[in-house]
C-alpha positions in Angstrom: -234.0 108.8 62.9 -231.5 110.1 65.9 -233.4 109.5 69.3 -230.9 110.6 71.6 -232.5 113.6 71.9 -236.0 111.5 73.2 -233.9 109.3 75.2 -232.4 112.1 77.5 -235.6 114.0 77.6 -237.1 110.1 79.3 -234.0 109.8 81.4 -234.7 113.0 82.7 -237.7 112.4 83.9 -236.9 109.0 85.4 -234.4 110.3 87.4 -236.3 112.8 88.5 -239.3 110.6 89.3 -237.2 108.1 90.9 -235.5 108.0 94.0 -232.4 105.8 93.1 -233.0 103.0 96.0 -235.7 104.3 97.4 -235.6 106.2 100.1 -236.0 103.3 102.2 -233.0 101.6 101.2 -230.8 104.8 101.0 -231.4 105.3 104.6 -231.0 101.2 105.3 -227.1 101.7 103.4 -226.3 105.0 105.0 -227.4 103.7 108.7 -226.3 100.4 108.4 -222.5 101.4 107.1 -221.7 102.3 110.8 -222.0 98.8 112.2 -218.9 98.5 110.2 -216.7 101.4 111.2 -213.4 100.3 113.1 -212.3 101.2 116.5 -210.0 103.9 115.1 -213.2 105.8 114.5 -215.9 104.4 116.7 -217.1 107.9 117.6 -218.3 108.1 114.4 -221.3 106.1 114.8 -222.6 109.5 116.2 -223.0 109.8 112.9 -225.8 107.6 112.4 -229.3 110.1 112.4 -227.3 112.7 110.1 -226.3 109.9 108.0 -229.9 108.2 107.8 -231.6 111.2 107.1 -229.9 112.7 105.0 -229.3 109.5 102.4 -231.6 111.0 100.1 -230.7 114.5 99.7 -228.7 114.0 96.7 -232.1 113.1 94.8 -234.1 115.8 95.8 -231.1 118.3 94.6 -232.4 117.0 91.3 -235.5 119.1 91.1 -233.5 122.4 92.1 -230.6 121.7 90.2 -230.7 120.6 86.6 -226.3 119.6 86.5 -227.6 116.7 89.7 -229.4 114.1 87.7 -226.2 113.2 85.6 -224.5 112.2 89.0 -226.4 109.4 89.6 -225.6 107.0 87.0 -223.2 105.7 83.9 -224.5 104.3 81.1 -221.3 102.8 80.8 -222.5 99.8 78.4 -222.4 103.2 75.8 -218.9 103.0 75.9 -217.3 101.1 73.1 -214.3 100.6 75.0 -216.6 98.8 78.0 -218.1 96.5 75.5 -215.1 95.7 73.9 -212.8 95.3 77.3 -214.9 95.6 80.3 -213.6 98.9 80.9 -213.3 102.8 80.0 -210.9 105.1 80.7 -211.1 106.1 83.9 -209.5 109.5 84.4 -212.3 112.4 84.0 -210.1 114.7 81.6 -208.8 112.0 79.9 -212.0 110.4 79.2 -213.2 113.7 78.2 -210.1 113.7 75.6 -210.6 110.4 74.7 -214.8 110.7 74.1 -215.4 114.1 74.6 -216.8 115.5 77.0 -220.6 115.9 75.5 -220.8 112.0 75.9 -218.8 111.8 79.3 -221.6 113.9 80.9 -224.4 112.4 79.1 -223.9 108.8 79.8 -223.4 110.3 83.5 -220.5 111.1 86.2 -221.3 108.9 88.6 -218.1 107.8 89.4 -216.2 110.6 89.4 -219.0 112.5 91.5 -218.2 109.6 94.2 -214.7 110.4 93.9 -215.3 113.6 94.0 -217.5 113.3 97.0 -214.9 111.8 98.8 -212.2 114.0 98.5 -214.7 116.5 100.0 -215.2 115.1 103.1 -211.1 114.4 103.1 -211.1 117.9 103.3 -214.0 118.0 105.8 -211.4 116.0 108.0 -208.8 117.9 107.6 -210.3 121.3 108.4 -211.9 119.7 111.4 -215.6 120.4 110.3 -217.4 117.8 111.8 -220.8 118.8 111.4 -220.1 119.3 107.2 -218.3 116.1 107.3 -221.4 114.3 108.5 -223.4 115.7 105.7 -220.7 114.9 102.9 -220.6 111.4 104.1 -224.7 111.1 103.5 -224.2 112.3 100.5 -221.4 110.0 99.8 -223.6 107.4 100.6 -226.1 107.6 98.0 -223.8 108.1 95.4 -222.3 104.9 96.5 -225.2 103.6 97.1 -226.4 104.1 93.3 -223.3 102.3 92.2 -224.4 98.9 93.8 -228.2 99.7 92.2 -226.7 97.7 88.8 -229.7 99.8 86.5 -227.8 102.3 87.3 -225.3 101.3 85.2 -226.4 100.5 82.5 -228.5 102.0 79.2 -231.3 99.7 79.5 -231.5 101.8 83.3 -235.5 101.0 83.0 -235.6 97.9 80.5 -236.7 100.4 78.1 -234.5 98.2 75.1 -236.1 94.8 76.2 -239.5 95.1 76.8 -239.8 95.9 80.2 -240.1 99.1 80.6 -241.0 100.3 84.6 -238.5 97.7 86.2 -236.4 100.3 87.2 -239.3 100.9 90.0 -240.3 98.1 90.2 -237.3 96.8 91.8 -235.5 99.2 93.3 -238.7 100.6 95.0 -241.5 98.8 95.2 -240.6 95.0 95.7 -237.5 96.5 98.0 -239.7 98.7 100.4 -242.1 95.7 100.9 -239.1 93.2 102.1 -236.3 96.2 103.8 -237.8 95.5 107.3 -236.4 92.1 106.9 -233.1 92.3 105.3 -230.4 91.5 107.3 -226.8 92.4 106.3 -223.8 90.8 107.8 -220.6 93.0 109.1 -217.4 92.2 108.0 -213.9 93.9 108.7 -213.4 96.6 106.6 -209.5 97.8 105.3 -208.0 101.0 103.7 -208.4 101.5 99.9 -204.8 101.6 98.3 -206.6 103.9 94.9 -210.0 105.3 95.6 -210.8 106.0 92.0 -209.9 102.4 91.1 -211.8 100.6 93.7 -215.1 103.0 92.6 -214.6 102.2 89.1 -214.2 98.3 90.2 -217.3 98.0 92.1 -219.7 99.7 89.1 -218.1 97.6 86.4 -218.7 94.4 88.6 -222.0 95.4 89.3 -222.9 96.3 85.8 -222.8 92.4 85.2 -226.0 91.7 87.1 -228.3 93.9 84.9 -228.8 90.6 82.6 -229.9 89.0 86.0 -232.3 91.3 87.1 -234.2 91.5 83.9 -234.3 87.8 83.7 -236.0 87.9 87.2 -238.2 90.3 85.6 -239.2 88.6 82.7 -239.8 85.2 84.6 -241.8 86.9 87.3 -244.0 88.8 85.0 -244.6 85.1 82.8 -245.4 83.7 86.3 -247.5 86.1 87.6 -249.9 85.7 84.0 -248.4 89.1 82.6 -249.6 91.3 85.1 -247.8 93.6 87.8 -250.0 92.0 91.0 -248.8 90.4 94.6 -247.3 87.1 92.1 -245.2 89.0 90.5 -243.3 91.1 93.5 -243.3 87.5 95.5 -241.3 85.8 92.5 -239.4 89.0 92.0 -238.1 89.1 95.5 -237.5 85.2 95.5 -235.2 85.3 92.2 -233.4 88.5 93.5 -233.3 88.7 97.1 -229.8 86.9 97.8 -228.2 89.4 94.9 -230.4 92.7 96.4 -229.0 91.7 100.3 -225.5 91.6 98.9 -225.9 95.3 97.1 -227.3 96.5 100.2 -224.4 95.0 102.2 -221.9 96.1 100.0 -223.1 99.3 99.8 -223.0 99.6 103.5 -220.0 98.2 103.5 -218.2 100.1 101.0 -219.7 103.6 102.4 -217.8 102.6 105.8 -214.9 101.7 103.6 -214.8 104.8 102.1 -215.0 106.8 105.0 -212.5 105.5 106.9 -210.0 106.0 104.2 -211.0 109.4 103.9 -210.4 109.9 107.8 -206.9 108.2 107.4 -205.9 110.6 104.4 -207.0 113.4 106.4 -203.8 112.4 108.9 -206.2 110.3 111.6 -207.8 113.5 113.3 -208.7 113.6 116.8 -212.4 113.0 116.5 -214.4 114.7 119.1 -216.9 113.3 121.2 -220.6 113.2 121.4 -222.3 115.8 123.2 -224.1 114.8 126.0 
């Protein structure tokens, strides 16, 4: 029996139930990833309320347009070439050639929609459009954002092939909106990316490896809490994962300002004009 067919009709409606993150969290990354801009572009942090809310447009473009679900992940553990190497092509139109193109947009885009993303608000820069640029970059941000959310990279997205299906909510949403007040993320310098598509690539497949940690935490937690979904449970979620989820969050932040930056150096280093008073 072929149950692709079923599968994408559930992903569909995950995604479209879910809000990657949370919104919570989206608006944490996208707020938090000016604390690590530069000098060079310091002005930027004018950013911050376009960038904050705005995190979560990207998922509510899912109920208007059917082509934005796909964005927000890679089931790239679908990939023969990922479980045989740790990688897949990484070129769009060559791994279209390679594994055609039905399967490249199936297992999802995310990384080439970040790239993508990015060389928009490059061109945002260049053409001096601030006010569009601003918006790019939230939306940048949750696509980034999703790649640092590891069950968004992988097929058992909702632990739908172990047992325990609902994590995907579980975690990303409910145990993280209960403990977001309190998370803390630590600045760090941030430096231009030498091959954007690389580093995007780089990130997902190192994050991909912690989808075996987070359903362990899952299991354990639900075992602890006597099988059921109760205050237990969430406590010894957030105890096994909460080091791992601060460091996705960080990074996320992290590599959003990262990104940005870059984007403003490729654009030539344009004057950036001041805040309105």
């Amino acid at each position: 029996m072929n149950y692709t067919p079923i599968r994408y009709v559930l992903l569909v409606a995950l995604l479209f139930g879910l809000c990657s993150w949370g919104e919570k969290a989206h608006r944490k990354i996208n707020s938090a990833s000016v604390e690590f801009f530069p000098h060079d572009i310091k002005r930027l942090k004018a950013w911050l309320p376009v960038l904050a809310d705005h995190a979560s447009d990207a998922d509510r473009r899912k109920h208007d347009d059917k082509n934005e679900f796909v964005k927000h992940f890679i089931d790239i553990d679908n990939y023969e070439d990922f479980v045989q190497n740790q990688r897949i092509e990484e070129n769009f139109e060559a791994a279209c050639s390679k594994y055609g193109k039905a399967k490249v947009i199936k297992e999802g885009t995310l990384p080439w929609v970040t790239d993508s993303t990015y060389k928009a608000l490059v061109a945002n820069f260049k053409s001096g459009n601030w006010d569009k640029a601003a918006l790019t970059a939230a939306y940048l941000g949750h696509y980034v954002g999703d790649g640092f959310m590891p069950l968004h990279i992988t097929a058992n997205y909702d632990g739908q092939l172990t047992s325990q299906k609902g994590i995907h909510r579980r975690y990303e949403e409910t145990m993280i909106d209960q403990h977001i007040e309190g998370i803390r993320l630590k600045v760090s310098r941030i430096r231009k990316i030498k091959e954007v598509p690389t580093f995007i690539f780089k990130y997902l497949y190192s994050n991909n490896s912690y989808v075996g940690l987070l359903l362990q935490a899952d299991s354990r937690a639900y075992e602890q809490s006597s099988n059921k979904y109760d205050e237990v449970y969430y406590n010894s979620l957030w105890s096994k994962t909460d080091l791992l989820t601060t460091r996705l969050l960080e990074e996320s932040a992290k590599n959003l300002a990262s990104l940005i930056y870059t984007a403003w150096l490729e654009a030539g280093r344009p004057e950036i004009p001041r805040k309105k008073s």
